[in-house]
Structure formats: C-alpha cells, structure tokens
N, C-alpha and C positions, 0 to 999 in steps of 0.2 A: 582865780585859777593858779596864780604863780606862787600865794601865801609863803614867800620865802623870810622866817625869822630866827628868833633866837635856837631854837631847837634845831636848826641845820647845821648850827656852828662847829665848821669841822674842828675843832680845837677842843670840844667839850668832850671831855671825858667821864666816865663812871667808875663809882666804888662796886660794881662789880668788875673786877679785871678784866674777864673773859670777855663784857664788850670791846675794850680796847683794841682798836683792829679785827676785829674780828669780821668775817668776807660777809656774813649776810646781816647777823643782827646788833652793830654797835647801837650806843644810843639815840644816832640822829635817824634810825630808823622804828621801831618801837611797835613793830608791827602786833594785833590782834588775833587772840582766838580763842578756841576752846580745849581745856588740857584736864585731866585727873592727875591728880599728883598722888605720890606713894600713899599707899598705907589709906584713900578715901577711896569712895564708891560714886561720891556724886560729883559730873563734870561740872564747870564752872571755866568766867574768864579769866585768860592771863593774858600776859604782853611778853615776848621774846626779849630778851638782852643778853647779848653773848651766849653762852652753853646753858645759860640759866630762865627759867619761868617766873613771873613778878604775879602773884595772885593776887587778883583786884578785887576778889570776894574778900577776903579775908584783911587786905590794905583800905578797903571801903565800910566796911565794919567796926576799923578801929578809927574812924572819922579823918582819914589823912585826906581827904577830898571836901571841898565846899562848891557852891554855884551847880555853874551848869558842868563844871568838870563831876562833882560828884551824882547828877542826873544822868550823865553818864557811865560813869562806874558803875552806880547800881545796875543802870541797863544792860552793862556789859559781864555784870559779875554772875549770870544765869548762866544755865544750862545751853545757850542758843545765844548769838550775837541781834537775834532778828529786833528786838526791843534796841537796841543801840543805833544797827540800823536806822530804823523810823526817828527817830529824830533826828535825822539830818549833818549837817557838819558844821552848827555852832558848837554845842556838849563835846563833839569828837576833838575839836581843833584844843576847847579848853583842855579836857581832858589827858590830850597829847604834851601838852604846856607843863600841867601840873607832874607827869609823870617825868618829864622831861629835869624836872627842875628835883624832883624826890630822887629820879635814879642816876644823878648826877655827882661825880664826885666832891666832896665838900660837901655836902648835905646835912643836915642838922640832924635829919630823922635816919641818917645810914644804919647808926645800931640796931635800933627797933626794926629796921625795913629789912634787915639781913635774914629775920627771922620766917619771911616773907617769899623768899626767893626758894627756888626749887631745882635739881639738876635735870634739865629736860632730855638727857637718855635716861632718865628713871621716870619720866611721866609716859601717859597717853594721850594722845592729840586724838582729837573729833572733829566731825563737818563744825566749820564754823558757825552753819546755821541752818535752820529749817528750811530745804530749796523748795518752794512752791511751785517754780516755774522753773526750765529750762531750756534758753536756746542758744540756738550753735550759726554762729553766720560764717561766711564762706571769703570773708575780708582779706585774705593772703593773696595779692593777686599772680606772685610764683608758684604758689603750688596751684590758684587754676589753669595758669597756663601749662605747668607742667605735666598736670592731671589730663587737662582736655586735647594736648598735642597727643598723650597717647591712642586715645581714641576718637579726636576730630582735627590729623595731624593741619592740615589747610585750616580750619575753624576752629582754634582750642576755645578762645569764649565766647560763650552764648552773647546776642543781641544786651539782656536784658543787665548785663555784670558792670558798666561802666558808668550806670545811670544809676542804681539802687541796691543798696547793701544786701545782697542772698544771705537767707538763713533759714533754718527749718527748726519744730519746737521737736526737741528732746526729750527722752527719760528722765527727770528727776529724783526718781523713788531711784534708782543705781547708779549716783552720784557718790564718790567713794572716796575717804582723807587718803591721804599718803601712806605707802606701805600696806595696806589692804590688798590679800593675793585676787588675781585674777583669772576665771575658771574660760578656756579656751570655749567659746560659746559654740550650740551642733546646730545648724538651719539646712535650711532647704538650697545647692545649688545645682546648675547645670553644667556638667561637664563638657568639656569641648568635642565638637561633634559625637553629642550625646542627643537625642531630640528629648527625653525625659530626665526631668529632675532627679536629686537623688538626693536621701537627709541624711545628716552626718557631721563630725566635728570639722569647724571651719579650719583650712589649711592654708588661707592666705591671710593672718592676720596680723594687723599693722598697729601702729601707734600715731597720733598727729600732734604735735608740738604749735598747742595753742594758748593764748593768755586768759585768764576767768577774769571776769568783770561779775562783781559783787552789785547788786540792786538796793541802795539805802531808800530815803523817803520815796514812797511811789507815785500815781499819779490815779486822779477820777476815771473811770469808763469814762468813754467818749471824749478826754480830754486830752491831745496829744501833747506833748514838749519839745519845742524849739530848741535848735541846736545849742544856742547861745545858751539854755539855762538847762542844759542835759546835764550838766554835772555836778551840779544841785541832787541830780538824783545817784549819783556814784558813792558808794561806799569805802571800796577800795576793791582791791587785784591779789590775784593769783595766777600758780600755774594750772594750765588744764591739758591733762591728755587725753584727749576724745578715741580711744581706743577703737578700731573699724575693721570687721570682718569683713575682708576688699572680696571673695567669694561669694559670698552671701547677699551683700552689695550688691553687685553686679546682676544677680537674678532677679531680684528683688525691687529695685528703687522703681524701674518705672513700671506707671508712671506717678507715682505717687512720693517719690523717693525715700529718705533712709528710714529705715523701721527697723529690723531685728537686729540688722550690721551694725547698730550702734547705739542701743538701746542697752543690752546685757553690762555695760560699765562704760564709766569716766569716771579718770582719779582726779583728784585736786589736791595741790599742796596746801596744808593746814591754816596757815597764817595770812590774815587780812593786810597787806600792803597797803595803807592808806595813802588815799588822792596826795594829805602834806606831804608824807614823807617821800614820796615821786617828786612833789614840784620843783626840787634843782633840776630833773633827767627832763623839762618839757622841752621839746624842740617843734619848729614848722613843720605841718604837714607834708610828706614829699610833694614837690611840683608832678602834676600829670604833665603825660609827653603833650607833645605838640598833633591836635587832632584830634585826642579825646575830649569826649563830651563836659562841657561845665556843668556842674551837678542842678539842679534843677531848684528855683527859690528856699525850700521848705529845706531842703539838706545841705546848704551851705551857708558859712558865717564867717565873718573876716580874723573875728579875734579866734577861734575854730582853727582855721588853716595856720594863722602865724604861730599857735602855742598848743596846739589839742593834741600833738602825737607825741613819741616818747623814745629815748634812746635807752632801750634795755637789750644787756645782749643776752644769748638764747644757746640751750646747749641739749643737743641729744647725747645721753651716753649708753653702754649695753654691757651687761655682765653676764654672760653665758655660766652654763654649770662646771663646764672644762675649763672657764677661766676663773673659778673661786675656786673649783682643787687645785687648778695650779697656781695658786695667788696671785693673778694679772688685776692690773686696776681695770677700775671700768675704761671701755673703748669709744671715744667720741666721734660719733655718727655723724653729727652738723653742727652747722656754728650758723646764726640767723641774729635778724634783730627785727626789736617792736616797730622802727622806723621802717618796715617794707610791709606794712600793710596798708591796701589803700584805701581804705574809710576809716575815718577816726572812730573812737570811741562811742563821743557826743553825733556822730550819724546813725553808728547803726541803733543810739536811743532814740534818736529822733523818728528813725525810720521807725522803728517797733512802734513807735507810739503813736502815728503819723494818721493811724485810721482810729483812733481813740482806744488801743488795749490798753487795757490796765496793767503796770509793774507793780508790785508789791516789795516790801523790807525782804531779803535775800534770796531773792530770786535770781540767776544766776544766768550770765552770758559767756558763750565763749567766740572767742573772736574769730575765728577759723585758721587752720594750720599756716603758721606763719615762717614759710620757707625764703630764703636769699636767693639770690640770682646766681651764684656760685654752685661748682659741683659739689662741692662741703656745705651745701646752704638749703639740703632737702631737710623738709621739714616730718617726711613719712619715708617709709621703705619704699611705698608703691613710685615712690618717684626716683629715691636714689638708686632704686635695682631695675629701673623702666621697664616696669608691673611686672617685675621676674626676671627678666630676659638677662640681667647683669648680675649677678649677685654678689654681694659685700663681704670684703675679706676680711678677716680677723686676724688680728696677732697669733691666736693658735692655731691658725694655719685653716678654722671655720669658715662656710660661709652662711650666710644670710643671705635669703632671698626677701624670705617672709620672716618673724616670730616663731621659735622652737618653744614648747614647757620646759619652765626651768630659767630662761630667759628673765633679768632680772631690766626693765627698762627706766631711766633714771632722766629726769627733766628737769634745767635746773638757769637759773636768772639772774645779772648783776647789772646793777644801773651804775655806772662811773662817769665822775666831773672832776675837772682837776682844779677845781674848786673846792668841791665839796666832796664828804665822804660817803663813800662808796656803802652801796647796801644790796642787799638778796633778796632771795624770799624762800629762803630754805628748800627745801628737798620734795620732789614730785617725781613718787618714786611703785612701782606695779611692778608683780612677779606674776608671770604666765603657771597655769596647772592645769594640767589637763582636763580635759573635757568632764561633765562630771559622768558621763555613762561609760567611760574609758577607766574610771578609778575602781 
C-alpha cells in the first residue's frame, strides 16, 4: 500500500523543464492516459510530465522498455487503458520505474526521447478507458448531512448510512473526458403546488465535486474482495463531477432513485493518478465520533483504517460568461478534502463485491460528493445555496442559485507533503449549453 521509492524523490528532476515544479504533473507523478497528438488520427497511450505528453506507443516501439515494464506499455500504448488495467500493479509499478528513470534528468536516452514528447495544449485527451460499469456511492458523509437536513431537518441520515457504503449503478455510455460541453438536460418535474408534472429543461442544475476511482484487475462472479486486498484491484484516480438535475431528481428518485437526474453526463479529468504516485498523501482513516456504529466484520481492516484514506485537497471553481468578457479569473466555490469521506476506498470495494458482482479492467467508481464541514466546504450548489434559498455571489456582482448556460465549472485536486512533492491531477473541467430543444 505505502510502495514509497525511488520515484518519489522529491529531488529528482527532469529533462523536460516544464516538470520541474510544475503544480500537477512533475515527474514524481507520471500520471496515465489516453491523448492524439497533432497531425494523427489514431488515440494511443501517453504519460503527462509538465506542459508535455510522453507517447508510450511510439517509446515502446523503439524498444526503450523490457520485462514487465514493457508488458506494460504495450498494454498502455492502445487506444484504451482497459488491457493495462487487467494486469494489475506488478507491469504498472515496473513500468512507472522505467519511465521514471528515461524522463529523468541525466538520462542517457534524453535526445532520442525528446523526439517523443508532445505539447499537451496541441493534443486531445480521451476517456481513459472503456467504462463498462458505473457506480456512484454516497461516501461524503457532509454533503449527506447537509443534503438530508434540508429535507429531514431532525433525521438528515437514513438508518442504513453508518453501517454500509450507499451507491447506486450509473450511466456509463455518458461518462465524459474534461472539457466536453454539457447540454442542460429537459425531464419530467413538478412544480411547487403544482399537483401535475410538467417536461421541460431542468432549472435547478448542480454540479458534485467527487473523486473517480478506476477498476484494474477485477474479480469472478460470485466471488467477493476483502477489504485487506481491495486494492489489488485499484488502478488509479481521478476527478469526477457527477453533474445532477436537483428538479428532476426530486420528482423522480422515489422510489427507485437517481435515473435521468444524473444519467445525461459526468465528466471526468483525463489522466489516471496512480495508487504509487498517491502513496506519500496515505493518511488514517478519520476516527468515527463516539456512538457510531463499528462497521461490521466484512468491511473493516486494521491496516485499512491506519493507511486507506488520503489527503488531497479539492477545489470548486466557476467561470460565468460575464466573467470571460470581463476577464475575471475563475471564482472558487469550495475548498474540501479526500480525508472527510467516511468509507474508504477498499470499503466501498468490498461492499460492491460483498454479494459476489463482478468488476471488470475500467470500470469506474465515484465516491460521492465530497463536501467539508465548512461553509466554503460545499461540495454542490444545492448545499452552498440551501437548495436555493441563499444564493452565491460573484465578483460581478452575479448570483448563483443553480447553473446558468454559459457557465464554465472547473474541478480541480493537489496532494501536498512537506516531504515530498506535490502533484495534481489536472483539470476537470464542463461548460453548460443549453437545452438541446432550446438551441
């Protein structure tokens, strides 16, 4: 779990400058994914280092890879990370090793590798990989609270939230990379003291600032996975914004709950943040208060709670159309971290797989909106604006209740040690359009 080695060392630098300090991708981070570079047709893998794209198709061709680092690259250098996935995190760990030691400064092969590298504002990013599966658990236990005060102010959590990781299975076919525009989705709601429905484009719609958890090797039907060896099946991380029409929602969920409210899209940022390159940020799982339930045999593990959660911080930002003509930077909404969720990782695998489903090579989790306890710590509108009733000021004098078109929403992650150096995981980032029978 900890794999803390030479590739951490914050002292190591790269012959590509632009790693050097640079806030999400130096080299002790080296994150995964899938990119087109200028002037080709066919995606393929690369690895981020600073402003630059490392193509592993084309660096695994000229045989810079041997072992299980090169079973690797092969796997990674397709069109889909899903074959990299499945094998696991012996090849991943080599192959992090080798890349670590090629895109390093002083390197034997710098010349030849130079020719290698690519400006990533001139590529295109893709889904990492083919999502088979997708689900979304409700792990944030601030935004259930804050969610469920609004409408069970005496009982915001349900019975069953303290004892077992909630999640429900999602759309995967409108799982969406970074920067992919966002079409304001029309459903069926009911308006207040309305007694009939009425369809129409959704007017209350939000954003949730949650983390993607990537599915590597997966498991038999009927064969569940213990907490202790959940992470065995982890690939790596991203960001997730599970975009939700809180209107639509609301008429809609019971009892069966979310379906259209949150089926029409979720973006994901492009690049696979691997298990290594996390393990300086592992921290103990937060202590539950005094009187909550101890989780039950099958979803707790000792080395789990001392080392299974993570200190990454979390950032809503918002860029309206008034604030690009008037050149305002983006406007940051919340500030949160990974450490306020309360099931780890390896639970809510365990849970998932606890009645024997099957996961599969990139199938994809989100961990559910991971809000602070702070009034700067909501992790959705429907919380910071207490479902409407407040709404959010803007520098230009705007507000926000809900998402206007036009609305540019930006989601963004940094893991810091004053040990070791700091990494990201790039940009997770959706522009609202309206409705499409509105255009």
């Amino acid at each position: 779990m900890d794999m803390i080695d030479e590739t951490h060392d914050p002292t190591r630098r790269s012959w590509v400058a632009s790693a050097n300090g640079h806030p999400d991708f130096p080299i002790q981070n080296l994150p995964l994914g899938i990119f087109t570079p200028p002037g080709a047709s066919v995606p393929r893998g690369g690895v981020a280092i600073g402003d630059m794209i490392f193509d592993l198709a084309v660096a695994d061709a000229a045989g810079f890879f041997s072992g299980d680092a090169a079973q690797a690259a092969t796997a990674a250098a397709g069109p889909s990370l899903n074959a990299l996935f499945a094998l696991g995190s012996g090849p991943r760990v080599a192959l992090r090793r080798r890349l670590s030691d090629l895109l390093a400064y002083g390197s034997d092969h710098a010349d030849r590798l130079r020719e290698m590298v690519h400006p990533a504002a001139r590529c295109t990013m893709h889904l990492p990989a083919q999502i088979g599966d997708y689900t979304d658990f409700y792990a944030g236990i601030h935004h259930a609270l804050n969610v469920g005060r609004l409408f069970r102010p005496d009982n915001p959590l349900l019975p069953n939230y303290k004892h077992m990781p909630i999640g429900y299975h999602g759309r995967a076919s409108s799982v969406v990379p970074s920067g992919t525009p966002v079409s304001r989705p029309s459903g069926q709601t009911r308006p207040a003291r309305e007694a009939d429905p009425v369809f129409g484009p959704c007017a209350r719609l939000d954003y949730e600032l949650e983390l993607g958890i990537w599915i590597g090797s997966g498991n038999a039907q009927g064969q569940s996975v213990p907490v202790r060896s959940a992470y065995a099946h982890i690939a790596g991380f991203c960001l997730l914004n599970d975009w939700s029409a809180r209107d639509i929602q609301a008429w809609e969920y019971q009892p069966l709950g979310p379906f259209l409210a949150k089926s029409f899209a979720s973006t994901v940022s492009p690049w696979v943040i691997t298990p290594e390159a996390l393990a300086p940020f592992r921290i103990p799982q937060t202590a539950r208060h005094a009187g909550d339930p101890v989780p039950l045999p099958h979803l707790l593990d000792e080395v789990d709670q001392r080392r299974g959660a993570f200190d990454i911080e979390l950032e809503v930002l918002l860029l309206t159309d008034q604030m690009r003509r008037r050149d305002f930077a983006p406007y940051c909404l919340a500030h949160s971290n990974t450490h306020h969720l309360y099931w780890t990782v390896a639970q809510m695998l365990a849970h998932h797989t606890s009645n024997g489903c099957n996961l599969r090579p990139g199938d994809l989790f989100g961990t559910g909106t991971i809000s602070a306890p702070s009034e700067d710590g909501c992790g959705s509108l429907l919380e910071a604006t207490k479902g409407g009733a407040m709404p959010v000021l803007l520098p230009t004098g705007e507000q926000r209740r809900f998402l206007e078109d036009g609305d540019d929403v930006f989601l963004r992650a940094r893991a810091r040690h004053s040990d070791f150096a700091s990494i990201g995981f790039g940009e997770c980032r959706g522009r609202i359009e309206a409705a499409q029978r509105d255009r």
